[in-house]
N, C-alpha and C positions, 0 to 999 in steps of 0.2 A: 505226149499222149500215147505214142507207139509203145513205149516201157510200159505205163500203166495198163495197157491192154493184153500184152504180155506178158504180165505176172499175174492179172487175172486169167487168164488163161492157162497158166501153167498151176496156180491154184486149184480151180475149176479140173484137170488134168489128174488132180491129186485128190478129187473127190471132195475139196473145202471150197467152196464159194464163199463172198461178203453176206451172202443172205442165207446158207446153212448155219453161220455161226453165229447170226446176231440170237437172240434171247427173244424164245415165243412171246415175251411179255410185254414188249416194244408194241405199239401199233404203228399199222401204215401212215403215214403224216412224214410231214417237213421232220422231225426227228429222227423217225428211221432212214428217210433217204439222207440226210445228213449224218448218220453213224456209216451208212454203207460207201458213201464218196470216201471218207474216214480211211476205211477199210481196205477200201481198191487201191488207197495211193500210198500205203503203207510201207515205208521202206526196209528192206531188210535188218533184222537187228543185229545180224552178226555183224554188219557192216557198219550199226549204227554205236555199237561199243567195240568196235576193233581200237585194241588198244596202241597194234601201231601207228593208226591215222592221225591219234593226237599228239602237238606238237604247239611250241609254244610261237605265238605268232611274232615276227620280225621288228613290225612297227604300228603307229596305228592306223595307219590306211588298211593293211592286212586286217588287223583286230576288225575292222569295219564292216570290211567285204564279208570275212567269216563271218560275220554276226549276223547279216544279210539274207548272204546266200545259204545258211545253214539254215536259217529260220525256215525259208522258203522251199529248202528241200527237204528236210525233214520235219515238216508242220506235222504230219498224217501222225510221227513218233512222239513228237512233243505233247497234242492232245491224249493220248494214253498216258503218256508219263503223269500228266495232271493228271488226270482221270484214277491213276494210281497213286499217286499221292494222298486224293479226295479218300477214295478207300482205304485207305492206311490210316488215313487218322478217323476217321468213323470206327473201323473197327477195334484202335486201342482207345477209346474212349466209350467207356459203356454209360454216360450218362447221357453222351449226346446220341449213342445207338437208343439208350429209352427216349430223350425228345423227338426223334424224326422217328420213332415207332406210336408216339401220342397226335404226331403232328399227321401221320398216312394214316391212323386207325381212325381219326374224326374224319379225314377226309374220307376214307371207304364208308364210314355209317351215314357220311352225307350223302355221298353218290349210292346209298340201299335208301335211303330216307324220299329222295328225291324220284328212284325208279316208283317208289310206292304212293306217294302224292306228292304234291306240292307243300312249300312252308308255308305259312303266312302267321304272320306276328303280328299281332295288333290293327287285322283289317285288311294288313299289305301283304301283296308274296314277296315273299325273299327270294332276289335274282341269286344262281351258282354263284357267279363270282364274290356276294356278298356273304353266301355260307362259307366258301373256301375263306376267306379274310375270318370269319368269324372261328375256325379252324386254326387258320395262324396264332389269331389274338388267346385263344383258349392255352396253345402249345407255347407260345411266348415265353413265361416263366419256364418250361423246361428248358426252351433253349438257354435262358440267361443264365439256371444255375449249371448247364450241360460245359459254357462259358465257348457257345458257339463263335464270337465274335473273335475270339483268340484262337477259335480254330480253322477261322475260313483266314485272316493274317497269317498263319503258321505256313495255311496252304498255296500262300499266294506267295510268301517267302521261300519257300524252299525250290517251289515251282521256280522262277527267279532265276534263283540261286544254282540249281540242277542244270535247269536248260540253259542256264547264260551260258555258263561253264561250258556245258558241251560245244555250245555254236561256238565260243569265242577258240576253244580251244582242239576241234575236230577242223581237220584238214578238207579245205576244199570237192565234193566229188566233182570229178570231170563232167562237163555238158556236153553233148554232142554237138560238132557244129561248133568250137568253141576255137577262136584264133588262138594263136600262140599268142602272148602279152609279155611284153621286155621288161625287166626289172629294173629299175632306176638305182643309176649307180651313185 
Protein backbone atom coordinates (compact mmCIF):
# COMPACT_ATOMS: atom_id res chain seq x y z
CA UNK A 1 0.00 0.00 0.00
CA UNK A 2 3.07 2.30 0.93
CA UNK A 3 4.46 1.88 -2.88
CA UNK A 4 1.03 2.59 -4.28
CA UNK A 5 0.80 5.83 -2.36
CA UNK A 6 4.07 6.71 -3.47
CA UNK A 7 3.98 6.60 -6.96
CA UNK A 8 0.68 8.41 -6.63
CA UNK A 9 2.43 10.91 -5.07
CA UNK A 10 5.23 11.37 -7.07
CA UNK A 11 2.73 11.35 -10.17
CA UNK A 12 0.48 13.89 -8.51
CA UNK A 13 4.36 15.66 -7.89
CA UNK A 14 4.67 15.67 -11.85
CA UNK A 15 1.34 17.39 -12.28
CA UNK A 16 -0.47 13.84 -13.67
CA UNK A 17 -2.97 12.46 -11.23
CA UNK A 18 -5.27 9.08 -11.83
CA UNK A 19 -8.23 11.64 -12.23
CA UNK A 20 -6.47 14.35 -14.62
CA UNK A 21 -5.95 11.57 -16.95
CA UNK A 22 -9.03 9.63 -17.12
CA UNK A 23 -11.33 10.85 -20.07
CA UNK A 24 -14.15 13.73 -19.33
CA UNK A 25 -16.54 11.26 -20.73
CA UNK A 26 -16.36 8.65 -18.01
CA UNK A 27 -18.95 9.36 -15.37
CA UNK A 28 -18.67 9.22 -11.54
CA UNK A 29 -19.81 5.54 -10.78
CA UNK A 30 -18.24 2.11 -9.80
CA UNK A 31 -16.51 2.53 -13.42
CA UNK A 32 -14.72 5.44 -12.94
CA UNK A 33 -13.58 4.56 -9.43
CA UNK A 34 -12.71 1.19 -10.92
CA UNK A 35 -10.39 2.69 -14.00
CA UNK A 36 -8.84 5.11 -11.19
CA UNK A 37 -7.76 1.98 -8.52
CA UNK A 38 -6.57 0.71 -12.27
CA UNK A 39 -4.54 3.72 -12.56
CA UNK A 40 -2.92 4.19 -8.92
CA UNK A 41 -1.57 0.62 -8.98
CA UNK A 42 -0.07 0.74 -12.13
CA UNK A 43 3.19 -0.61 -12.47
CA UNK A 44 6.15 0.83 -14.10
CA UNK A 45 6.56 -0.26 -17.71
CA UNK A 46 9.91 0.17 -18.10
CA UNK A 47 10.15 -2.34 -15.69
CA UNK A 48 7.25 -4.16 -16.97
CA UNK A 49 9.31 -4.94 -20.57
CA UNK A 50 12.68 -4.81 -19.29
CA UNK A 51 14.13 -7.18 -21.29
CA UNK A 52 16.59 -8.34 -19.02
CA UNK A 53 14.16 -9.56 -16.34
CA UNK A 54 13.07 -12.27 -18.55
CA UNK A 55 14.33 -15.52 -18.34
CA UNK A 56 13.35 -18.92 -18.77
CA UNK A 57 11.89 -20.53 -15.68
CA UNK A 58 14.02 -23.73 -14.05
CA UNK A 59 11.12 -26.09 -13.42
CA UNK A 60 7.52 -26.14 -12.86
CA UNK A 61 7.21 -25.11 -9.39
CA UNK A 62 9.04 -21.78 -10.63
CA UNK A 63 6.66 -21.59 -13.90
CA UNK A 64 3.85 -21.66 -11.14
CA UNK A 65 4.86 -19.17 -8.73
CA UNK A 66 5.75 -16.80 -11.76
CA UNK A 67 2.47 -17.21 -13.19
CA UNK A 68 1.10 -16.24 -9.79
CA UNK A 69 2.89 -13.71 -8.52
CA UNK A 70 3.19 -12.00 -11.82
CA UNK A 71 -0.47 -11.97 -12.30
CA UNK A 72 -0.88 -10.43 -9.02
CA UNK A 73 1.82 -7.77 -9.41
CA UNK A 74 1.17 -6.63 -12.54
CA UNK A 75 -2.70 -6.97 -12.85
CA UNK A 76 -3.03 -2.80 -13.02
CA UNK A 77 -0.59 -3.74 -16.60
CA UNK A 78 -2.24 -6.64 -17.86
CA UNK A 79 -5.85 -4.77 -17.88
CA UNK A 80 -4.32 -2.23 -20.20
CA UNK A 81 -2.72 -4.52 -22.20
CA UNK A 82 -6.37 -6.10 -22.79
CA UNK A 83 -7.83 -2.83 -23.00
CA UNK A 84 -5.13 -2.54 -25.90
CA UNK A 85 -5.72 -5.30 -27.59
CA UNK A 86 -9.71 -4.46 -27.36
CA UNK A 87 -8.69 -1.27 -29.44
CA UNK A 88 -6.35 -2.66 -31.75
CA UNK A 89 -8.84 -4.89 -33.22
CA UNK A 90 -11.85 -2.34 -33.34
CA UNK A 91 -9.83 -0.15 -34.95
CA UNK A 92 -8.39 -2.40 -37.87
CA UNK A 93 -11.59 -3.63 -38.45
CA UNK A 94 -13.93 -1.02 -39.93
CA UNK A 95 -16.90 -3.07 -40.08
CA UNK A 96 -17.04 -3.82 -36.60
CA UNK A 97 -15.98 0.19 -36.10
CA UNK A 98 -19.61 0.64 -38.19
CA UNK A 99 -21.56 -1.99 -35.90
CA UNK A 100 -20.74 -0.48 -32.45
CA UNK A 101 -21.16 3.03 -34.15
CA UNK A 102 -25.14 1.53 -35.09
CA UNK A 103 -25.05 -0.12 -31.85
CA UNK A 104 -24.16 3.75 -29.58
CA UNK A 105 -26.09 5.78 -32.31
CA UNK A 106 -29.63 3.82 -31.27
CA UNK A 107 -28.44 3.88 -27.98
CA UNK A 108 -27.87 8.02 -27.95
CA UNK A 109 -31.43 8.55 -30.05
CA UNK A 110 -32.94 6.26 -27.20
CA UNK A 111 -31.40 8.14 -24.38
CA UNK A 112 -32.73 11.79 -26.71
CA UNK A 113 -36.04 9.91 -27.20
CA UNK A 114 -36.45 8.98 -23.56
CA UNK A 115 -35.07 12.71 -22.18
CA UNK A 116 -38.27 13.93 -24.42
CA UNK A 117 -41.04 11.47 -23.27
CA UNK A 118 -41.61 8.29 -22.60
CA UNK A 119 -42.07 5.04 -25.25
CA UNK A 120 -45.14 3.20 -24.94
CA UNK A 121 -45.91 0.59 -27.62
CA UNK A 122 -49.15 -0.76 -27.71
CA UNK A 123 -50.61 0.69 -24.37
CA UNK A 124 -47.45 -0.25 -22.36
CA UNK A 125 -44.15 1.91 -21.61
CA UNK A 126 -41.17 0.49 -22.58
CA UNK A 127 -38.78 0.04 -19.54
CA UNK A 128 -34.59 1.59 -20.59
CA UNK A 129 -33.37 -1.66 -20.33
CA UNK A 130 -35.87 -2.99 -22.81
CA UNK A 131 -35.17 -0.05 -25.51
CA UNK A 132 -31.31 -0.80 -24.86
CA UNK A 133 -32.00 -4.73 -25.73
CA UNK A 134 -34.27 -3.48 -28.57
CA UNK A 135 -30.87 -1.39 -29.66
CA UNK A 136 -28.71 -4.65 -29.36
CA UNK A 137 -31.36 -6.64 -31.31
CA UNK A 138 -31.69 -3.74 -34.11
CA UNK A 139 -27.38 -3.62 -34.31
CA UNK A 140 -27.23 -7.64 -34.25
CA UNK A 141 -26.90 -8.19 -37.96
CA UNK A 142 -24.05 -5.58 -38.01
CA UNK A 143 -22.29 -7.28 -35.43
CA UNK A 144 -22.69 -10.72 -37.26
CA UNK A 145 -21.57 -9.53 -40.69
CA UNK A 146 -18.86 -7.15 -38.59
CA UNK A 147 -17.89 -11.20 -37.53
CA UNK A 148 -17.78 -9.71 -33.80
CA UNK A 149 -17.71 -13.27 -32.44
CA UNK A 150 -14.22 -14.05 -33.99
CA UNK A 151 -13.20 -10.92 -32.67
CA UNK A 152 -13.98 -10.91 -29.12
CA UNK A 153 -12.04 -15.00 -29.41
CA UNK A 154 -9.02 -13.21 -31.21
CA UNK A 155 -9.17 -10.87 -28.12
CA UNK A 156 -9.28 -13.26 -25.51
CA UNK A 157 -6.50 -15.40 -27.39
CA UNK A 158 -3.97 -13.13 -27.74
CA UNK A 159 -4.83 -11.64 -24.41
CA UNK A 160 -3.74 -15.32 -23.26
CA UNK A 161 -1.13 -15.64 -25.08
CA UNK A 162 0.69 -12.07 -24.42
CA UNK A 163 0.10 -12.09 -20.66
CA UNK A 164 0.89 -15.80 -20.17
CA UNK A 165 4.01 -15.17 -21.83
CA UNK A 166 4.96 -12.36 -19.84
CA UNK A 167 4.00 -13.85 -16.13
CA UNK A 168 5.35 -17.12 -17.07
CA UNK A 169 8.46 -15.78 -18.53
CA UNK A 170 9.27 -12.13 -16.40
CA UNK A 171 11.41 -12.66 -13.48
CA UNK A 172 10.02 -12.48 -10.07
CA UNK A 173 9.90 -8.58 -8.54
CA UNK A 174 11.19 -8.63 -4.94
CA UNK A 175 8.51 -8.06 -2.12
CA UNK A 176 9.48 -6.32 0.72
CA UNK A 177 9.52 -8.28 3.80
CA UNK A 178 10.32 -11.18 1.81
CA UNK A 179 12.48 -14.22 3.42
CA UNK A 180 15.23 -15.51 1.67
CA UNK A 181 13.86 -19.24 0.29
CA UNK A 182 16.59 -22.08 -0.33
CA UNK A 183 16.48 -23.85 -3.53
CA UNK A 184 16.04 -27.47 -3.59
CA UNK A 185 18.86 -29.29 -4.68
Amino acid sequence: MAAQKDQQKDAEAEGLSATTLLPKLIPAGAGREWLERRRATIRPWGTFVDQQRFSRPRNLGELCQRLVRNVEYYQSNYVFVFLGLILYCVVTSPMLLVALAVFFGACYILYLRTLQSRLVLFGREVSPAHQYALAGGISFPFFWLAGAGSAVFWVLGATLVVIGSHAAFHQIEPVDGEELQMEPV
